[in-house]
NUROGU-176554 format. One record per residue (C-alpha): x, y, z negated; residue number from 0. Coordinates in Angstrom, 3 decimals, m for minus. Example, Ala and Ser with C-alpha at 12.3 -4.5 7.8 and 13.67 -1.06 7.14 Angstrom:
2
+----------+----------+----------+-----+
:     east :    north :       up : num :
+----------+----------+----------+-----+
:   12.300 :   m4.500 :   m7.800 :   0 :
:   13.670 :   m1.060 :   m7.140 :   1 :
+----------+----------+----------+-----+
***
This chain:
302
+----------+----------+----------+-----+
:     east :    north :       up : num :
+----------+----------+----------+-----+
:  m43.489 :   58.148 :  m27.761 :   0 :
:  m41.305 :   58.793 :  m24.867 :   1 :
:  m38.642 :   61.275 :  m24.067 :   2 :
:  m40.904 :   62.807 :  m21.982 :   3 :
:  m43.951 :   63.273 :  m24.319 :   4 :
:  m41.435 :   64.489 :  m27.066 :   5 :
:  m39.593 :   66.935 :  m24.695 :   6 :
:  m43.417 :   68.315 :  m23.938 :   7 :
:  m44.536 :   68.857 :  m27.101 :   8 :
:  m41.520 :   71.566 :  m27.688 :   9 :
:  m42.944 :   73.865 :  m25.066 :  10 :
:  m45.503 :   76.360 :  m25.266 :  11 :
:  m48.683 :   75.895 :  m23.270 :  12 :
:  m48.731 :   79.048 :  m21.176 :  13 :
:  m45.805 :   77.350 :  m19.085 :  14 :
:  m48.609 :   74.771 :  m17.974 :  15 :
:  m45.956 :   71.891 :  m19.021 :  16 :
:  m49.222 :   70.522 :  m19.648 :  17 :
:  m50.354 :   70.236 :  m16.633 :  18 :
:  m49.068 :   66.880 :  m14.770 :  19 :
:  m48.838 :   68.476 :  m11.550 :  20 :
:  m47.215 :   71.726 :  m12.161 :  21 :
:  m43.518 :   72.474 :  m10.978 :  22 :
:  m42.220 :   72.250 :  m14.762 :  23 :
:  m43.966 :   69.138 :  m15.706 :  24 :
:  m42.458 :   67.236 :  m12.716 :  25 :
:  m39.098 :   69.038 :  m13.619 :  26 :
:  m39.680 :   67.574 :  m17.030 :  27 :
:  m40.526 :   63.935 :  m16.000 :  28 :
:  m37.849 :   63.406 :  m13.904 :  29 :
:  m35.079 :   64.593 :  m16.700 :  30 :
:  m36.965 :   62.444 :  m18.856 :  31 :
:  m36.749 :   59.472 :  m16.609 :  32 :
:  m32.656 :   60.488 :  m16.101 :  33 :
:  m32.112 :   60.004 :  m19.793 :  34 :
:  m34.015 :   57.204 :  m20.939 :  35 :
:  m32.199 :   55.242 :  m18.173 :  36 :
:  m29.026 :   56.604 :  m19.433 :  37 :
:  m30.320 :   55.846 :  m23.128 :  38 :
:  m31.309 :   52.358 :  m22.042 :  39 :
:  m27.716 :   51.961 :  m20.382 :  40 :
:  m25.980 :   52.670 :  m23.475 :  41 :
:  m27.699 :   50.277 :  m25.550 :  42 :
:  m27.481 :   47.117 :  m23.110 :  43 :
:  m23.584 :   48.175 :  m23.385 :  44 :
:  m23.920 :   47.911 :  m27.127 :  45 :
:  m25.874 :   44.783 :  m27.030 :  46 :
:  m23.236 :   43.285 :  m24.955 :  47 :
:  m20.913 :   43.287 :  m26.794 :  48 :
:  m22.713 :   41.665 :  m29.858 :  49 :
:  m23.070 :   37.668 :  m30.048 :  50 :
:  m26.403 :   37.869 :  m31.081 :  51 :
:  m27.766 :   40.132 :  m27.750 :  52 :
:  m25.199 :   39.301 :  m25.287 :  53 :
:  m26.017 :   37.337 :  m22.822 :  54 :
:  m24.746 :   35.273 :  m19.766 :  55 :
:  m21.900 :   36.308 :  m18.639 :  56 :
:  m21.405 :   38.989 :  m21.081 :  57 :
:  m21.839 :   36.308 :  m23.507 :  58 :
:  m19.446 :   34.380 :  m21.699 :  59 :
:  m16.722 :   37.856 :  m22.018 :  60 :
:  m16.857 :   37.742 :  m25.628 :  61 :
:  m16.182 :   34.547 :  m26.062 :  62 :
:  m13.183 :   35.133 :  m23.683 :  63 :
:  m12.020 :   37.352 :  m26.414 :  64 :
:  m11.402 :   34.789 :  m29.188 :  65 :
:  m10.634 :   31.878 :  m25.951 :  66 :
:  m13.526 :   30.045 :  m26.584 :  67 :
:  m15.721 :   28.955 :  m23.228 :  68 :
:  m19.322 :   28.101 :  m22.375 :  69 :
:  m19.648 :   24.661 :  m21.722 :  70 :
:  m20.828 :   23.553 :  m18.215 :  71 :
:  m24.787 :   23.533 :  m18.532 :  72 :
:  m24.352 :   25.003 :  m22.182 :  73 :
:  m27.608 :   27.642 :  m22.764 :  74 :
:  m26.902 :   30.650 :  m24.126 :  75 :
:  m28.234 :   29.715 :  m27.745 :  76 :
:  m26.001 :   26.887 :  m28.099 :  77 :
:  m23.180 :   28.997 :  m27.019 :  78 :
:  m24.298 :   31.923 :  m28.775 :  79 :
:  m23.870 :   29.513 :  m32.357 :  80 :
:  m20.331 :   28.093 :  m31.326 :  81 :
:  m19.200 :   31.800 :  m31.297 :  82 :
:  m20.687 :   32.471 :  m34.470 :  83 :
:  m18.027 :   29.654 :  m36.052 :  84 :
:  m15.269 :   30.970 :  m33.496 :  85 :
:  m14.072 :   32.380 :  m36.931 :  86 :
:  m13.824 :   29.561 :  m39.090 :  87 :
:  m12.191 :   28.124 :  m36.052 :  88 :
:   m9.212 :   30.376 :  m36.011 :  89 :
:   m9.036 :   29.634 :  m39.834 :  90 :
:   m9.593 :   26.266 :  m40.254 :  91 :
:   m8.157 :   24.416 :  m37.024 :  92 :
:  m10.198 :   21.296 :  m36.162 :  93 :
:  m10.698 :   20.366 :  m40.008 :  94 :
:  m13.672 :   18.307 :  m41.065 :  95 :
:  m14.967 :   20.858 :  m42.611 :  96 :
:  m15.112 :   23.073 :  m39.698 :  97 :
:  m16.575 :   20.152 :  m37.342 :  98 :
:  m19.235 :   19.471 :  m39.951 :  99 :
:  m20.223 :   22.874 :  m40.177 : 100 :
:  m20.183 :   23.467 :  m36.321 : 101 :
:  m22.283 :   20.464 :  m35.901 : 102 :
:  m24.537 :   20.593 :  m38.447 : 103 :
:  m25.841 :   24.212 :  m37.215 : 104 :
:  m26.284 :   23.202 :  m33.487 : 105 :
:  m28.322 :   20.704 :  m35.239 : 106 :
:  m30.489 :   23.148 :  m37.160 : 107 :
:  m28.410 :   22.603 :  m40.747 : 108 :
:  m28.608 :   18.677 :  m40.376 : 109 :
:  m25.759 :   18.108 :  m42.497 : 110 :
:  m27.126 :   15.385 :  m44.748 : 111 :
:  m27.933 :   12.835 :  m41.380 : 112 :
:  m24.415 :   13.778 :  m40.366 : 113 :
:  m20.944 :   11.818 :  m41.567 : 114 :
:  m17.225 :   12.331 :  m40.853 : 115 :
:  m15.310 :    9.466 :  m41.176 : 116 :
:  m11.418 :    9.460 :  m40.813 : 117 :
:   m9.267 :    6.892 :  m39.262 : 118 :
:  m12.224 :    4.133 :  m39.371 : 119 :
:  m11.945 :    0.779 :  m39.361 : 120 :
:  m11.790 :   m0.987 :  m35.562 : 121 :
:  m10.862 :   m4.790 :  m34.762 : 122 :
:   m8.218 :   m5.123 :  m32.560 : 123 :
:   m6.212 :   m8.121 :  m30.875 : 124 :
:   m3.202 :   m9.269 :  m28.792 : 125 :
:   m2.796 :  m12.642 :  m26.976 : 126 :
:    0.491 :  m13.719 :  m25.652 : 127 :
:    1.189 :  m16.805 :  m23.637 : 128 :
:    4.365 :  m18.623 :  m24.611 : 129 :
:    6.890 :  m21.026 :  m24.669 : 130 :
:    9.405 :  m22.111 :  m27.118 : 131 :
:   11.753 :  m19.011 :  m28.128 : 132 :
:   10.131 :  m16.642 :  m26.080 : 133 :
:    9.333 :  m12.971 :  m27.841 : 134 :
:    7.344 :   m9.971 :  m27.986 : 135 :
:    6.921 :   m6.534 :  m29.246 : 136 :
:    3.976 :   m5.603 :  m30.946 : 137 :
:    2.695 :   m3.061 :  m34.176 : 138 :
:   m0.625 :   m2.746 :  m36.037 : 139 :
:   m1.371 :    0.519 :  m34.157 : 140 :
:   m2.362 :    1.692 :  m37.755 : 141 :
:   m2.153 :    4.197 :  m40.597 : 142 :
:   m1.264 :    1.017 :  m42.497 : 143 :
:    0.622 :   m2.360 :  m42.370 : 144 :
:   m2.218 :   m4.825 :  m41.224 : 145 :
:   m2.716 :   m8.964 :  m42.267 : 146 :
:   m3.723 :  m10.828 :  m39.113 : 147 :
:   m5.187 :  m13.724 :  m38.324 : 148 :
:   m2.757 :  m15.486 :  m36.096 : 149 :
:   m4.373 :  m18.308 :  m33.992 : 150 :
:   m2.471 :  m20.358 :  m31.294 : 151 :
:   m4.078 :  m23.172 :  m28.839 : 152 :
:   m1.567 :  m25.063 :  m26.707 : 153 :
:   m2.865 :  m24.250 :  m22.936 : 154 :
:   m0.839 :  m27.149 :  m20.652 : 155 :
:   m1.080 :  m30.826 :  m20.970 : 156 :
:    1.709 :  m32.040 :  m24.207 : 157 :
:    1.690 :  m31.104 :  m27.517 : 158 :
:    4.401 :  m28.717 :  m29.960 : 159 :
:    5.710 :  m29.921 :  m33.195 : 160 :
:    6.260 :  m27.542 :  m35.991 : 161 :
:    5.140 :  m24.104 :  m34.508 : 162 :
:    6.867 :  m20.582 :  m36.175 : 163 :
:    5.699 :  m17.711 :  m35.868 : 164 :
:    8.712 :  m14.693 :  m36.873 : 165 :
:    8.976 :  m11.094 :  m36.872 : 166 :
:   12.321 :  m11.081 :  m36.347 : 167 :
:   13.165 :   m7.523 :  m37.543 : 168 :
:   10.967 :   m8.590 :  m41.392 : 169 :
:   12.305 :  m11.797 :  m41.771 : 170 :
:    9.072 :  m12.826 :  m42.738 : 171 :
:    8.258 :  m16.237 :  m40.886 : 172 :
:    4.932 :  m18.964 :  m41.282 : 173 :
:    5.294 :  m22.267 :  m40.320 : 174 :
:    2.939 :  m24.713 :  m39.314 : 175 :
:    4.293 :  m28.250 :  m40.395 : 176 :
:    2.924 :  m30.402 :  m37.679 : 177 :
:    1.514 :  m31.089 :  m34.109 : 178 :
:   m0.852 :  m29.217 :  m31.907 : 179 :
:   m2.145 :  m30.992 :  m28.822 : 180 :
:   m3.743 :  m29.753 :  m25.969 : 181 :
:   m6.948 :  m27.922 :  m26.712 : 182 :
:   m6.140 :  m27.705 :  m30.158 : 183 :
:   m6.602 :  m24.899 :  m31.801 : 184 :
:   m5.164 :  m23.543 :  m34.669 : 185 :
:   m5.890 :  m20.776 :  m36.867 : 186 :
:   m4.176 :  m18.973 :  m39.716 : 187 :
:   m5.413 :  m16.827 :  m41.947 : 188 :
:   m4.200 :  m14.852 :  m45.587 : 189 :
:   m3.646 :  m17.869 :  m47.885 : 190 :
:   m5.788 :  m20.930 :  m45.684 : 191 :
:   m5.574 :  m22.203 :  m42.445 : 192 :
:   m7.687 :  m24.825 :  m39.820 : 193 :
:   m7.058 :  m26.911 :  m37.381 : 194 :
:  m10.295 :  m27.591 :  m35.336 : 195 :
:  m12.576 :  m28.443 :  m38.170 : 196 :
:   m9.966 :  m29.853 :  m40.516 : 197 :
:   m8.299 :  m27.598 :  m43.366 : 198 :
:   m4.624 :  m27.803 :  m42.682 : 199 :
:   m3.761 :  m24.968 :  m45.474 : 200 :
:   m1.179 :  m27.535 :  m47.347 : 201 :
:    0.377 :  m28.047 :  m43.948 : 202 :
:    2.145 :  m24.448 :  m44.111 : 203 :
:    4.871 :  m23.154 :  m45.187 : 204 :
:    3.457 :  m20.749 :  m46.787 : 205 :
:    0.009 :  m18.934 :  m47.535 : 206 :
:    1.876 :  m15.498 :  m46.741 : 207 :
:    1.058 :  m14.485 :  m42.969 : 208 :
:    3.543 :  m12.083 :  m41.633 : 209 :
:    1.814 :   m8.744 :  m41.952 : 210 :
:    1.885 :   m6.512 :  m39.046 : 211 :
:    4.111 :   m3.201 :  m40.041 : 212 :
:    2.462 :   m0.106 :  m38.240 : 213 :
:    5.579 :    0.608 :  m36.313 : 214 :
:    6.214 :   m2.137 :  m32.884 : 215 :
:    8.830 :   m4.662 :  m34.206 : 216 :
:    9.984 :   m7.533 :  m32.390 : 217 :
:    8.351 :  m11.507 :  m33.043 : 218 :
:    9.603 :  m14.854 :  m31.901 : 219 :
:    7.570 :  m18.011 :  m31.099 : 220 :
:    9.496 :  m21.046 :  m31.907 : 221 :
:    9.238 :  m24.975 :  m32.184 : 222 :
:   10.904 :  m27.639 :  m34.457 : 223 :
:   12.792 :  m28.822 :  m30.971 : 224 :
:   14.409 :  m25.143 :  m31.022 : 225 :
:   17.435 :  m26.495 :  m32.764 : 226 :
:   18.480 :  m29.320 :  m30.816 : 227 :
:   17.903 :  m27.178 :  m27.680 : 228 :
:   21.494 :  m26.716 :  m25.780 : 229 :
:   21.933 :  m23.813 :  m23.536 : 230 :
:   24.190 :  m24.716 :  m20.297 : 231 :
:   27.903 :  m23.601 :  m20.571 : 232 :
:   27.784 :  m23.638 :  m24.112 : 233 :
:   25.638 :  m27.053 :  m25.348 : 234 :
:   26.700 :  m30.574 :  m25.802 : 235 :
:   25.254 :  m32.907 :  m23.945 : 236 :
:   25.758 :  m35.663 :  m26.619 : 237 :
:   25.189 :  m33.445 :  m29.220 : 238 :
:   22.041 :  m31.342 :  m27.719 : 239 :
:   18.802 :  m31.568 :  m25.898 : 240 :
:   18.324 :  m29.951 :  m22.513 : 241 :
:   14.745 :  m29.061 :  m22.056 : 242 :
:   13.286 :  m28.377 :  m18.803 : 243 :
:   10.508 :  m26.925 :  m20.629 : 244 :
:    7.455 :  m26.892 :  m22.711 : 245 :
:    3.668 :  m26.499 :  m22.890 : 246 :
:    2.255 :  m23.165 :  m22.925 : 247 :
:    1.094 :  m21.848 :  m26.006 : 248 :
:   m1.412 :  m19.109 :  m26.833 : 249 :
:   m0.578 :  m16.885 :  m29.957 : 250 :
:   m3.873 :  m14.569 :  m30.607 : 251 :
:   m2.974 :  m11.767 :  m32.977 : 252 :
:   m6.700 :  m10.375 :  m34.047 : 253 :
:   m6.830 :   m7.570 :  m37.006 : 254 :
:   m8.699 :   m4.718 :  m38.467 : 255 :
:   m6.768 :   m1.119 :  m37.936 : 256 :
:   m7.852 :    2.012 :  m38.879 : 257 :
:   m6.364 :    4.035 :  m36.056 : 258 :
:   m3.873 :    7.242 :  m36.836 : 259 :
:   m5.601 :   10.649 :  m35.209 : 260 :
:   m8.322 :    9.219 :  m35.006 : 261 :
:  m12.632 :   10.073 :  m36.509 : 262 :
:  m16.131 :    8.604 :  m35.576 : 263 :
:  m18.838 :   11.457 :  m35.859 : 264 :
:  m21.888 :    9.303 :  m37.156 : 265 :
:  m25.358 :   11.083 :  m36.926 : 266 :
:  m29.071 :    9.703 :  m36.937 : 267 :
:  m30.433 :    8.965 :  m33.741 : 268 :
:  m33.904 :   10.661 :  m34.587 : 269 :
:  m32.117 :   14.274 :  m36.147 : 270 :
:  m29.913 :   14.304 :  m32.303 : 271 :
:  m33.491 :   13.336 :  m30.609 : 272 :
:  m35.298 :   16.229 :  m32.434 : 273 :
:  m32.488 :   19.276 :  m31.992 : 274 :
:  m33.094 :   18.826 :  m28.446 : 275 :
:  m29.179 :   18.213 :  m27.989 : 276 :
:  m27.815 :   15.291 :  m25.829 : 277 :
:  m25.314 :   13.053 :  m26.982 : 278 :
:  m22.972 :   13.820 :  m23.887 : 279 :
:  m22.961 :   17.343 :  m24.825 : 280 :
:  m22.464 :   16.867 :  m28.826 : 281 :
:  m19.404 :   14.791 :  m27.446 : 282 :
:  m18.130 :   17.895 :  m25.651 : 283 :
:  m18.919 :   20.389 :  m28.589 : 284 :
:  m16.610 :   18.308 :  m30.754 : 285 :
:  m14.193 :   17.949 :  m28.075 : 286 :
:  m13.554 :   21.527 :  m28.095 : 287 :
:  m13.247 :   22.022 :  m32.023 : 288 :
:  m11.175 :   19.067 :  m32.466 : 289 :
:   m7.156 :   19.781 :  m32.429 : 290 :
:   m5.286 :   18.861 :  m29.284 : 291 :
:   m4.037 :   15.105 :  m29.411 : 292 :
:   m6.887 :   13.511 :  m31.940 : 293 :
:   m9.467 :   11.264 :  m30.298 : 294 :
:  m13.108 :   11.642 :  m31.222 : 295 :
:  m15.578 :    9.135 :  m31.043 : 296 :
:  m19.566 :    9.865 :  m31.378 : 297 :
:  m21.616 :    7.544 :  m32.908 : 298 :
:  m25.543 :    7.493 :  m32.879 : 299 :
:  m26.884 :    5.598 :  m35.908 : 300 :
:  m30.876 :    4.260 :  m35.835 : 301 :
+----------+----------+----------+-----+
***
């Protein structure tokens, strides 16, 4: 019923309120009209300021309020349901928990095709080109001390005898008791090692490679000539040898980290295909959750 009908039915009849064209009944409609516009007024202010009727760029003010902002292209459902976990935000920080939960109800409460995983397990490498006594800085870029696999080819024309491979700030040192020609290549791994085809494992000095510590330490690359080697204004000449210089080697560090700061958000292809959500914008959901300085990495499993 509207105002105006209910305002009617208070008066008598003999004031003709009844009739639509009389003096009071036009009197009557146009109050009527004045305060169900101001009625209506009032209650899109209230809904404003409510996550659930807001909309646009009211929406957009009340999420202002706990500094949380639409994302470019973002609807106002999908923003309307990051608000809603503004909360657990604020209480939480960028905690698994919180990223789960955020996700999995933009998702429609996918939880079970969704998985968190912390500081996961990448390959990585280094290769260095080197000669005799040359060094080099380098760290597992891990939560963790790493065992490589250390493989060095010798790149110009000329072989090395004996190469030795030291982290000079360990101690720890392998040694490969032998020679590697041109196009050779050798590889070394935890407790074996190969040389082309051949196993070579009783040719080192020991099955222990160097691990990699997570901070950067210094290595060295060195040869068995290394300690006849003279250095001018201080060598012998009948006591030393003067290189002019060696072949090129190729040390290859290659190892599996697992990354400090670091999580892969892995979800099933078909649950992202039928939420109607693109993987871009997933990607910069989780970028705002996530604390400041921790890279995220989405993942879409078949």
């Amino acid at each position: 019923m509207s105002t105006a009908e209910r305002v009617n039915e208070r008066f008598p009849r003999f004031y003709r309120n009844w009739d639509r064209e009389s003096v009071i009944a036009l009197l009557l409609r146009s109050i009527s009209e004045q305060l169900d516009e101001a009625e209506s007024g009032i209650t899109d202010l209230m809904q404003a300021h409510w996550i659930d009727t807001a909309r646009g760029e009211d929406l957009e003010k009340v999420g202002a309020l706990i500094e949380t902002k639409r994302i470019p292209e973002e609807t106002d459902e999908h923003f309307r349901m990051r608000l809603k976990r503004a909360v657990d935000d604020f209480k939480g920080g960028g905690t698994v928990p919180v990223i789960l939960g955020q996700i999995s109800q933009l998702l429609g409460d996918k939880s079970k095709d969704i998985e968190i995983i912390e500081n996961p397990q990448v390959e990585d490498s280094a290769e260095f080109s080197l000669i005799s006594n040359d060094s080099w800085n380098l760290g597992s870029n891990s939560i963790e001390d790493e065992q490589p696999t250390i493989s060095l080819i010798v790149e110009d024309k000329g072989e090395v005898s004996n190469p030795q491979i030291t982290n000079v700030e360990t101690g720890q040192s392998i040694t490969f008791e032998g020679k590697l020609k041109t196009g050779e290549q050798l590889v070394i791994k935890q407790g074996s090692a190969s040389l082309g085809a051949k196993d070579v494992t009783k040719d080192l000095s020991t099955k222990d490679v160097p691990k990699l510590p997570r901070k950067v330490t210094m290595w060295k690359y060195s040869e068995a000539l290394l300690e006849r080697i003279g250095v001018f204004d201080s060598g012998m000449f009948d006591e030393h040898t003067f290189a002019i210089g060696g072949p090129t080697v190729k040390v290859r560090f290659e190892w599996t980290k697992r990354p400090p700061a670091t999580f892969i958000v892995q979800i099933k292809e078909k649950t992202l295909r039928d939420s109607g959500i693109s993987e871009s914008y997933l990607e910069r959901v989780v970028n705002t959750i996530k604390a400041a300085g921790i890279d995220a990495i989405i993942k879409v499993m078949e």
